[in-house]
KEPA-599677 format. One record per residue: y negated, z negated, x negated of N, C-alpha, C in turn. Coordinates in steps of 0.05 Angstrom, whole numbers, padded with zeros to 5 digits, always signed. Layout:
# KEPA-599677
YZXYZXYZX;...
END
This chain:
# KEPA-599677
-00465-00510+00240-00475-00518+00214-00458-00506+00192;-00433-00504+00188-00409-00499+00180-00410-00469+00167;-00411-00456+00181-00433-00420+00183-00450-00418+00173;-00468-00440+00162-00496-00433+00153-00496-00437+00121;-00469-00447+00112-00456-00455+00087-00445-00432+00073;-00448-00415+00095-00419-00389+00083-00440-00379+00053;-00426-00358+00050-00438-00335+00028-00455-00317+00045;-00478-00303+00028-00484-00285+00052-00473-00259+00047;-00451-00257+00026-00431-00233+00042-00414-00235+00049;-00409-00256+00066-00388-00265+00074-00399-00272+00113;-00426-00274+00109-00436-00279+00139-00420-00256+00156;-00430-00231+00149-00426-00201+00165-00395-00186+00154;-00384-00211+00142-00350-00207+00140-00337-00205+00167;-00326-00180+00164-00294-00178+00193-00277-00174+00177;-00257-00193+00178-00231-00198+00164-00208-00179+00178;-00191-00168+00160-00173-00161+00162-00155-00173+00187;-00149-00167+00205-00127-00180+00236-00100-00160+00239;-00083-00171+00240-00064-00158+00247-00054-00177+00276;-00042-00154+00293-00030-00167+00317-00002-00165+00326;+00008-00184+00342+00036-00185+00331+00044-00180+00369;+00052-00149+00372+00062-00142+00406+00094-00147+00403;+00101-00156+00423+00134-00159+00424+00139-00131+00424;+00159-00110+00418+00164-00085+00423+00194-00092+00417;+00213-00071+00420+00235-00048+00409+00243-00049+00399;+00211-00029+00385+00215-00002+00361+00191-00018+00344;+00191-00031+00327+00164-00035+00310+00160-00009+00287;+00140+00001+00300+00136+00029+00282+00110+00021+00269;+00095+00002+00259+00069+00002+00258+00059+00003+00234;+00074-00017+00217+00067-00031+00187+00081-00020+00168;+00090-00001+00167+00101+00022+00141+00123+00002+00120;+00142-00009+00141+00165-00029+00141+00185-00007+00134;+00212+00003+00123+00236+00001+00132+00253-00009+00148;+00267+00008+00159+00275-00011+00186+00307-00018+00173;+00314-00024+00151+00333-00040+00136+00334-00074+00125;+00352-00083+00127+00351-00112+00117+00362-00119+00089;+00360-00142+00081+00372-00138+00052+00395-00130+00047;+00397-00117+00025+00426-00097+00019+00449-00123+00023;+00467-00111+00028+00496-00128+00039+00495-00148+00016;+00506-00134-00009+00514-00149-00030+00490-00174-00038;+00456-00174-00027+00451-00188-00034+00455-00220-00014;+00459-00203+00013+00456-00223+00035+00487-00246+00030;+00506-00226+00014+00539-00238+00008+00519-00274-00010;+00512-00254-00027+00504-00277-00056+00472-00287-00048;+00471-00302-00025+00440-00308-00014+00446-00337-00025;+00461-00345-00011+00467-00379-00012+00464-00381-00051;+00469-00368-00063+00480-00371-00088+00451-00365-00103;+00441-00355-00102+00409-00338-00106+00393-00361-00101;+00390-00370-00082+00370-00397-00068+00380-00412-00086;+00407-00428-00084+00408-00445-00101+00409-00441-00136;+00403-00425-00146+00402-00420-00169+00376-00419-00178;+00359-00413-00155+00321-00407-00153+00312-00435-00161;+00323-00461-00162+00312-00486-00163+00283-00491-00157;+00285-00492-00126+00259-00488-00121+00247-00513-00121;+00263-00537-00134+00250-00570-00131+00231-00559-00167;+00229-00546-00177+00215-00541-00201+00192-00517-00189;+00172-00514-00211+00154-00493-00202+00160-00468-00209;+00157-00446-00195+00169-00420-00205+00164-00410-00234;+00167-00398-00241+00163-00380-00265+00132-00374-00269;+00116-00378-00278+00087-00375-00280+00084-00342-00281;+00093-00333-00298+00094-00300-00306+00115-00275-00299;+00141-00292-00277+00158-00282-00272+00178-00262-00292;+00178-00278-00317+00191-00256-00336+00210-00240-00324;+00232-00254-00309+00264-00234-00310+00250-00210-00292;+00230-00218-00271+00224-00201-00253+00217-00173-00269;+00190-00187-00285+00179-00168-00299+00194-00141-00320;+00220-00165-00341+00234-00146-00346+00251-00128-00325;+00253-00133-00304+00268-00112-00299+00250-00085-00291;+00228-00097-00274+00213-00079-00262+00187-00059-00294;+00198-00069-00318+00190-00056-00342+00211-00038-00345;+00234-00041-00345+00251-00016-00348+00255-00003-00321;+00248-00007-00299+00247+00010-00273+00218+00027-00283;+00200+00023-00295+00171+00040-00306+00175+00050-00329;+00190+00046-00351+00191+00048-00371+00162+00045-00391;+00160+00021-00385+00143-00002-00400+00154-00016-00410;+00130-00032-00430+00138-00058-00435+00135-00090-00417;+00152-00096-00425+00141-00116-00404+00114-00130-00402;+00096-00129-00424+00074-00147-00431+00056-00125-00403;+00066-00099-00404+00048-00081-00385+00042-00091-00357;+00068-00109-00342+00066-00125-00325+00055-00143-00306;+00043-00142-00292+00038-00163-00283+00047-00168-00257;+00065-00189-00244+00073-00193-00217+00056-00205-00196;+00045-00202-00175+00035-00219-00146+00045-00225-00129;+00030-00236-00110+00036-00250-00081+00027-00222-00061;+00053-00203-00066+00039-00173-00048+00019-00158-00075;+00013-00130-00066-00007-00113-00087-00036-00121-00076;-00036-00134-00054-00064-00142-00044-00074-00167-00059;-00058-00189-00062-00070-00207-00086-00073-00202-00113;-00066-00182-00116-00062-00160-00148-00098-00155-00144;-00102-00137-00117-00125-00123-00116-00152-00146-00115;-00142-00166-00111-00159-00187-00103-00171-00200-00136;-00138-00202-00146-00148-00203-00173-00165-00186-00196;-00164-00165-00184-00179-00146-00209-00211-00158-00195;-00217-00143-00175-00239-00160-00156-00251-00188-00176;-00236-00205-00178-00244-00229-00186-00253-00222-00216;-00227-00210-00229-00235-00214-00258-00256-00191-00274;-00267-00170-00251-00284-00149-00259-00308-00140-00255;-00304-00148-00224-00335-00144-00208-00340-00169-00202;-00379-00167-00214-00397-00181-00211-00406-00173-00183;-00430-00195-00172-00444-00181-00149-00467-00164-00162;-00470-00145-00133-00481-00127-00137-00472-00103-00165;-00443-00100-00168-00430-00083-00180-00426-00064-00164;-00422-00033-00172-00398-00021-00155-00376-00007-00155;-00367-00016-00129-00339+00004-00118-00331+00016-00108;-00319+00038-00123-00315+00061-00110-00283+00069-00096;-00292+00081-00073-00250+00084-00054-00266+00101-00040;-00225+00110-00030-00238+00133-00007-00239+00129+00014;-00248+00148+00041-00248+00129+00064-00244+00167+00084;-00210+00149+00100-00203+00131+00096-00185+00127+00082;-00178+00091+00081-00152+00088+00063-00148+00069+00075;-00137+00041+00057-00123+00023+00057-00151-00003+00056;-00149-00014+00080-00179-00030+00088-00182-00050+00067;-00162-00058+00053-00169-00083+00029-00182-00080+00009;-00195-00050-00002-00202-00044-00015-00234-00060-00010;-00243-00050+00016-00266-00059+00032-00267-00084+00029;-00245-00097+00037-00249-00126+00044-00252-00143+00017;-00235-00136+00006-00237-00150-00020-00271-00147-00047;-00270-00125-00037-00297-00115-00055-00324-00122-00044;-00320-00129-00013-00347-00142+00002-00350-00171-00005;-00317-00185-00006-00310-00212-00015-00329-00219-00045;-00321-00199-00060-00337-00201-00085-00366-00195-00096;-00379-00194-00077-00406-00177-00071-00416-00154-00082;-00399-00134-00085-00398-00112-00092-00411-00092-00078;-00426-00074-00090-00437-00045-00069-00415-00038-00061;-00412-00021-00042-00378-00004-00031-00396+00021-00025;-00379+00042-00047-00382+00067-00043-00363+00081-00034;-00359+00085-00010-00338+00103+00008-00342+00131-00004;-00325+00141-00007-00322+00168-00014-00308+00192+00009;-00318+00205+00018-00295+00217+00049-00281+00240+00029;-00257+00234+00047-00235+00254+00043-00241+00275+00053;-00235+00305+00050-00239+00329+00069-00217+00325+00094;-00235+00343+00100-00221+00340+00138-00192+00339+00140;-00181+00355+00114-00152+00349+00130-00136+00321+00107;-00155+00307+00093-00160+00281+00087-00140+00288+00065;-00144+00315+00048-00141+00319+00017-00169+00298+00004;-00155+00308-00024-00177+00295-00039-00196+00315-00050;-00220+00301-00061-00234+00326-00074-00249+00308-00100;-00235+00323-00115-00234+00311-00147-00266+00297-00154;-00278+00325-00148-00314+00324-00158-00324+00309-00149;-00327+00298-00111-00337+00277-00102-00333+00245-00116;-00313+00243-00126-00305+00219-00141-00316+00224-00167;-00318+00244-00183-00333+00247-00212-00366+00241-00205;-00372+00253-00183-00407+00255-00181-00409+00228-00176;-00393+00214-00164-00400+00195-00157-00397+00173-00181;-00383+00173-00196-00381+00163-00213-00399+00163-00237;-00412+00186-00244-00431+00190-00248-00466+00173-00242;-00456+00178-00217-00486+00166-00204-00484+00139-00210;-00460+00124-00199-00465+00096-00198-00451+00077-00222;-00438+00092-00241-00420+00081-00262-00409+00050-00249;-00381+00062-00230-00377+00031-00219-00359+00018-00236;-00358-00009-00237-00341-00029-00245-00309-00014-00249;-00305-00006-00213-00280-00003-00207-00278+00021-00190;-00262+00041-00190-00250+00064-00184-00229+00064-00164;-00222+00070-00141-00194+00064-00125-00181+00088-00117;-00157+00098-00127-00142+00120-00120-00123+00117-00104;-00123+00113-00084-00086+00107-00066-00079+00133-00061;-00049+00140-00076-00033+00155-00073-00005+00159-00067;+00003+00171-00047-00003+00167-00018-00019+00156-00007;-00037+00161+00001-00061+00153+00016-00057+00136+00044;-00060+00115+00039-00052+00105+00069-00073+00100+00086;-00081+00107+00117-00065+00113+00125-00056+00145+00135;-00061+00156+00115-00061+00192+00114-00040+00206+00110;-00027+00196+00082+00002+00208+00074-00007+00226+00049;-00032+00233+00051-00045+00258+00025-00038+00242+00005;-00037+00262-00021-00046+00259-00040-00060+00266-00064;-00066+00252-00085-00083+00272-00104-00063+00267-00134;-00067+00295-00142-00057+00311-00155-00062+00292-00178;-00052+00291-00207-00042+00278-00233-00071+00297-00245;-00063+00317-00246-00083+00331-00257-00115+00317-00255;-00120+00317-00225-00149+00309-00221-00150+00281-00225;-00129+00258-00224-00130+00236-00240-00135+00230-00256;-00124+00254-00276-00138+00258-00308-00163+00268-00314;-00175+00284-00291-00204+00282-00289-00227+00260-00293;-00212+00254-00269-00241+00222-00258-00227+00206-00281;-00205+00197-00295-00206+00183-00320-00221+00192-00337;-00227+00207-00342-00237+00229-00362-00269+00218-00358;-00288+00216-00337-00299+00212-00335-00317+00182-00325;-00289+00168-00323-00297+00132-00315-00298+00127-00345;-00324+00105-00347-00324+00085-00361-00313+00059-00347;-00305+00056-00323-00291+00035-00312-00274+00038-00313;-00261+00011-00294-00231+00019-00286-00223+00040-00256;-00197+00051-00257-00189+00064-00246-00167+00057-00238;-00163+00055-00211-00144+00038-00203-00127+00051-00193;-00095+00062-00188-00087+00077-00178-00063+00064-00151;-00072+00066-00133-00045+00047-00124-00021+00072-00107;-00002+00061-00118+00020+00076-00112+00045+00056-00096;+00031+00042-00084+00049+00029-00057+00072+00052-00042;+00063+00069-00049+00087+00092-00036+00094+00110-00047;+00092+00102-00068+00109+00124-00099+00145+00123-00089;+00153+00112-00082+00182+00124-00084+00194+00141-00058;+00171+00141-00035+00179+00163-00028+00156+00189-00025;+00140+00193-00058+00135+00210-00057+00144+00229-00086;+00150+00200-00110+00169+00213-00130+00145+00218-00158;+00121+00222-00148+00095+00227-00172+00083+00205-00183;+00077+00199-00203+00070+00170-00223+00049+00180-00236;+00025+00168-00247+00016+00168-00273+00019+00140-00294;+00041+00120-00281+00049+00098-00302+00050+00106-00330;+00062+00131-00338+00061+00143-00361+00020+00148-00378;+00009+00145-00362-00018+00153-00370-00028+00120-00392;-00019+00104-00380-00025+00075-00384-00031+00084-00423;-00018+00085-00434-00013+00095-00458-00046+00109-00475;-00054+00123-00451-00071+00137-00461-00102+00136-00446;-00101+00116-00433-00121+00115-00414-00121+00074-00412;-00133+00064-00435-00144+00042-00427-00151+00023-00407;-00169+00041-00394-00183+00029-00364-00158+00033-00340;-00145+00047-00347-00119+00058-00322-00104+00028-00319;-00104+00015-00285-00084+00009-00268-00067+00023-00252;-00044+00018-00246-00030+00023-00223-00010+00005-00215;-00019+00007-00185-00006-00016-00167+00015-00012-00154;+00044-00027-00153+00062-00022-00137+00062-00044-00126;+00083-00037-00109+00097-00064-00091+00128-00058-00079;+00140-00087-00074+00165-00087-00064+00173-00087-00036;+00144-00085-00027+00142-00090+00003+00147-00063+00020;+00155-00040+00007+00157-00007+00029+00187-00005+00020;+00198+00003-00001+00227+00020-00006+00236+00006-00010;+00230-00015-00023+00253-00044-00028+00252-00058-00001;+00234-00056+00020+00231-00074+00050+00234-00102+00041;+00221-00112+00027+00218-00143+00022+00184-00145+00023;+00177-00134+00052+00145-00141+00059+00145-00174+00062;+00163-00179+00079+00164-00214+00084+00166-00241+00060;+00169-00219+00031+00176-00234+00011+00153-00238-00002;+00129-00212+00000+00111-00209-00015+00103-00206-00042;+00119-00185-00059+00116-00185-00093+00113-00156-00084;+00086-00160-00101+00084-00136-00114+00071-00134-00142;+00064-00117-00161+00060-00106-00183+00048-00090-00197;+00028-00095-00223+00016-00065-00231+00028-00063-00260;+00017-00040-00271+00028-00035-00287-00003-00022-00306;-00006-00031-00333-00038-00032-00347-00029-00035-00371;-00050-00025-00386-00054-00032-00410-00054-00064-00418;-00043-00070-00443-00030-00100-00453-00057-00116-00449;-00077-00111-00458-00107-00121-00463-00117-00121-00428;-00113-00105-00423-00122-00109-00385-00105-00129-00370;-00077-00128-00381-00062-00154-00367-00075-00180-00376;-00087-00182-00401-00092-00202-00409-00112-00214-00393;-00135-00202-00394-00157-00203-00376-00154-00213-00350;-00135-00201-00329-00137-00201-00305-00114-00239-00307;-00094-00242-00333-00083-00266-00328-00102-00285-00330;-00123-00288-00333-00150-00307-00338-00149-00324-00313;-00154-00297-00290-00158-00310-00258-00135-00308-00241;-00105-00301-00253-00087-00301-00233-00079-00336-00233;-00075-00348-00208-00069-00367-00199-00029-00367-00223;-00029-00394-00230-00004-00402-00253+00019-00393-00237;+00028-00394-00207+00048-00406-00201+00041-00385-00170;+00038-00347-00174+00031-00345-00145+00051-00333-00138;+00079-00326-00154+00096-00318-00138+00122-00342-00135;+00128-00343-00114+00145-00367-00105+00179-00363-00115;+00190-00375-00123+00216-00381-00137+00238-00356-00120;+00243-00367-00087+00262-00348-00076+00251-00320-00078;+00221-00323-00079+00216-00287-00086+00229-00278-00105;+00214-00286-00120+00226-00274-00152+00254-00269-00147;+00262-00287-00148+00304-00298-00139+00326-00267-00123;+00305-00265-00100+00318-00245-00089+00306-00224-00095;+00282-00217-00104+00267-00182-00112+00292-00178-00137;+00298-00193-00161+00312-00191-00176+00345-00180-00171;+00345-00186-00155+00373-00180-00138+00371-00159-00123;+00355-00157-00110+00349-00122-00096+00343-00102-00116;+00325-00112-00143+00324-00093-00154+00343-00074-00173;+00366-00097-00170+00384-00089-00180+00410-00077-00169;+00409-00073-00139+00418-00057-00117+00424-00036-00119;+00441-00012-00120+00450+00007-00118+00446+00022-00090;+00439+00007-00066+00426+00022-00039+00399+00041-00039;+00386+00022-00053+00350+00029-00044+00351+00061-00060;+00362+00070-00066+00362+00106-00069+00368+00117-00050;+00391+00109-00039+00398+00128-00013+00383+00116+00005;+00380+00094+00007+00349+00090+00039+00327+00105+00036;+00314+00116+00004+00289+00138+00006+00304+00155+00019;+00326+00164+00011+00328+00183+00012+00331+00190+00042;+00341+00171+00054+00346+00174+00084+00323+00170+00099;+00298+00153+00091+00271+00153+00106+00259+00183+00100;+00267+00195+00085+00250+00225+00065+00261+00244+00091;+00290+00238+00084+00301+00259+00112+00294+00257+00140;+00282+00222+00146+00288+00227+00170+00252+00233+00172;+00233+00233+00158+00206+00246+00154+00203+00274+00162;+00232+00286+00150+00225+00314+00155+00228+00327+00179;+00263+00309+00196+00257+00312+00214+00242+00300+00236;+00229+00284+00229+00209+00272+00260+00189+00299+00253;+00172+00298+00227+00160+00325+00228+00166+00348+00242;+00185+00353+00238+00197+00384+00253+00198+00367+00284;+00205+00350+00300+00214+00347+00327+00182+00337+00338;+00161+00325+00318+00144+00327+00338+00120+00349+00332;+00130+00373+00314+00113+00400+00321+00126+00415+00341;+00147+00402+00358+00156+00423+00393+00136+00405+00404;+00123+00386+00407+00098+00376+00426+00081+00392+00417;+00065+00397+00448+00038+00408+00452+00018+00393+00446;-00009+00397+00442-00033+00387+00446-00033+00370+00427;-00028+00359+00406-00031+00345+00389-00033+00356+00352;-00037+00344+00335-00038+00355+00311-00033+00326+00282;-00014+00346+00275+00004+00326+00264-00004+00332+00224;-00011+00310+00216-00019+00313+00178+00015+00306+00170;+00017+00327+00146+00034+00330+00127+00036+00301+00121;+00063+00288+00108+00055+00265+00101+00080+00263+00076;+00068+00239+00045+00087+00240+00023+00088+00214+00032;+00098+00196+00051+00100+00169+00047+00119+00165+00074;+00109+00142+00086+00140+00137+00104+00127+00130+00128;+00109+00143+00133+00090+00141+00164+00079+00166+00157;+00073+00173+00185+00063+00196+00194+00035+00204+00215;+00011+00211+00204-00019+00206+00222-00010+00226+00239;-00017+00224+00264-00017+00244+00284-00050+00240+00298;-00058+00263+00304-00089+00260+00322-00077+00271+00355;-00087+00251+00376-00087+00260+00397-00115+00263+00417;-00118+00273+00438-00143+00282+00454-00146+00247+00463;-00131+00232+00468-00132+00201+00477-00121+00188+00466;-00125+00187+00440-00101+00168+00435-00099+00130+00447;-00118+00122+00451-00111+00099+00470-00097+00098+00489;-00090+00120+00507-00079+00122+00528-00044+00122+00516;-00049+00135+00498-00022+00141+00488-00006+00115+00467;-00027+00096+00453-00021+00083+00453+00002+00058+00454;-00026+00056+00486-00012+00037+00511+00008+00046+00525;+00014+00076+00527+00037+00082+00541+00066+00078+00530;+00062+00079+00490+00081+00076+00479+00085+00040+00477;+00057+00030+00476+00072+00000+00483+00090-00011+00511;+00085+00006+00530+00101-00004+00560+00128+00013+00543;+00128+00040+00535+00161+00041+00521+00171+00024+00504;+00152+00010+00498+00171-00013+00472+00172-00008+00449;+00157+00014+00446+00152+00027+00415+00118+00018+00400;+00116+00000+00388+00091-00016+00373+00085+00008+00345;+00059+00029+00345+00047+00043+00330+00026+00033+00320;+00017+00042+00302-00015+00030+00301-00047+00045+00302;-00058+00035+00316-00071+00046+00335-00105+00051+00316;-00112+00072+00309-00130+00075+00289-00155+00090+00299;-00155+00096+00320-00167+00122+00346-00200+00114+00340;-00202+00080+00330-00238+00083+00337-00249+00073+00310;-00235+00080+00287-00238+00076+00262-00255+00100+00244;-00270+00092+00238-00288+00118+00230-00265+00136+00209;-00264+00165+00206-00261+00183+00206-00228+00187+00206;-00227+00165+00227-00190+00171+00239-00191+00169+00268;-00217+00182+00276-00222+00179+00303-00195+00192+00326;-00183+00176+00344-00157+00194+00366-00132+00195+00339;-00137+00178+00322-00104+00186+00310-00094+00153+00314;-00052+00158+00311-00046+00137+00313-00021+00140+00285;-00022+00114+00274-00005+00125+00250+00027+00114+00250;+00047+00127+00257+00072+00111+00264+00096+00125+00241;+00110+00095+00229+00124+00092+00212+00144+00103+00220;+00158+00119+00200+00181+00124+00204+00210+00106+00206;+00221+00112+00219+00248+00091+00228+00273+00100+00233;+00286+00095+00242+00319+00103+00246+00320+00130+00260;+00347+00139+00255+00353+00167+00277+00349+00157+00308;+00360+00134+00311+00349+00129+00334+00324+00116+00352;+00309+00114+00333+00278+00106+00340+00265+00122+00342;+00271+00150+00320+00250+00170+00316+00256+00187+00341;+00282+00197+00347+00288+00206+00381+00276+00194+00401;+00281+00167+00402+00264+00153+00431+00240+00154+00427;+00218+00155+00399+00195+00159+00402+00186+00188+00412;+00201+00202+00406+00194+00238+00407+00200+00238+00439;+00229+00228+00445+00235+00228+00481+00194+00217+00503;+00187+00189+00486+00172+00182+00500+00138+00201+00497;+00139+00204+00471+00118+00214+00471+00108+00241+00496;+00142+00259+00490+00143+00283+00509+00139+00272+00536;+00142+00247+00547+00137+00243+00568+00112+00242+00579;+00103+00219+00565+00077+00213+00561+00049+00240+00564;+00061+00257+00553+00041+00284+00544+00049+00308+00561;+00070+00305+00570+00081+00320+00592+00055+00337+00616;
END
């Protein structure tokens, strides 16, 4: 009976699942394999108790915001903080698209785009990447064109691809949305390219970060966009008062003010280049360029390969029957010594 209450876009909903395998090596979820910087774990006890979490957090997370305004060089009003960039995305969702609006992303990408925009009863206009899952500027203009959507989705770094699209052609499809244009850059710091600077000149322009990849505070859940003053306003209409929780705020504030998280890009960037180079000595496989901190590989089986890397204890994520990531598996980059035992097993495996 219960089911017959739902929405009806919500009947032929498949929700987002993640699964949790004991492993190793967790290579899966585009984590850092670092913990919080020393100096913050010294001053933890002191952080918590200063978070007064018997009160309700910060509604707007100012200190957060100022800081992460001079890490953009914004203002702070540009700001807005979440529970993760996925309740960010959830939010524009709410405060923009009507049903039967549409949305436009590419495919593939990052599945929330889908999920959230089916949530809202939105058309979903997939857009395909070219084969070696570049972008192509025009397909997103024509399309934009045709269907003048609500909402626009650019992930750059593309997850789970590693591509990206160029500033230039950004300033295209702006050029040509009357909507919004959403840019998410969940993996801007280890690729180094922004259009935060566009905000200025482009109205309809979002862009989404988060604290959950280079800062490794996925378990904390804050993330962030960055918009025009009048678009923050908008989207604060439907953000929930109170959605980032006190110790978040408490400790992102404290990491962000860390002196480590430069040299950890810098050491996931390096160790990118070399897993790149050690797994082009394997045969039979074909490996995408990548600007972010995982790496797509396509194999002839990849299920087989998989499962073989789960009996090694190494947890990837397994993308092989996903429309147009058919046989690929996408595994995060990790330590000098994870990325060796993955390359040792793989060679076995493929042997």
């Amino acid at each position: 009976m219960i089911s017959d209450l739902l929405r009806e876009e919500i009947k032929r909903f498949k929700n987002y699942e993640v699964y949790n395998i004991e492993c190793k090596y967790k290579m899966d979820a585009n984590e850092i394999p670092f913990k919080l910087p020393e100096t913050t774990i010294e001053n933890l006890q002191e952080i918590v108790c200063n978070a007064n979490v018997n009160r309700y957090p910060d509604p707007v997370s100012m200190k957060l915001k100022k800081r992460l305004s001079e890490y953009c060089g914004v203002l702070p009003e540009n700001i807005m903080v979440g529970n993760g960039s996925d309740e960010l995305i959830h939010i524009i969702m709410n405060a923009f698209v009507d049903v039967n609006d549409y949305v436009i992303y590419p495919m593939p990408s990052f599945s929330m785009y889908k999920v959230y925009a089916q949530i809202a009863g939105a058309n979903r206009i997939e857009i395909s990447l070219n084969d070696d899952y570049s972008y192509d500027a025009d397909k997103f203009i024509n399309a934009i064109k045709k269907y003048n959507p609500k909402v626009t989705i650019l992930c750059t770094p593309n997850n789970p691809t590693g591509t990206v699209i160029s500033k230039e052609d950004i300033i295209k499809i702006l050029k040509h949305n009357h909507g919004l244009t959403v840019v998410d850059e969940a993996y801007y710091e280890f690729y180094g390219e922004t259009v935060v600077d566009l905000i200025k000149d482009y109205e309809n322009l979002i862009v989404l970060r988060t604290l959950s990849k280079a800062y490794g505070l996925a378990g904390l859940r804050v993330g962030y966009l960055v918009a025009n003053v009048e678009t923050v306003k908008c989207l604060s209409m439907v953000k929930s008062p109170y959605n980032v929780n006190s110790i978040s705020q408490a400790i992102a504030l404290n990491v962000l003010e860390s002196d480590v998280i430069k040299n950890r890009v810098e050491y996931i960037k390096n160790e990118r280049q070399y897993l790149l180079n050690e797994l082009n000595t394997i045969q039979g496989i074909k490996i995408y360029p990548s600007n972010a901190n995982f790496i797509l590989i396509k194999f002839n089986n990849a299920d087989y390969v998989y499962n073989k890397l789960i009996k090694c204890g190494i947890l990837v994520r397994n993308f092989s029957k996903d429309p147009g990531l058919y046989e690929t598996l996408r595994i995060t980059i990790g330590t000098r010594e994870a990325n060796n035992y993955l390359v040792k097993c793989l060679k076995e495996i493929l042997q």
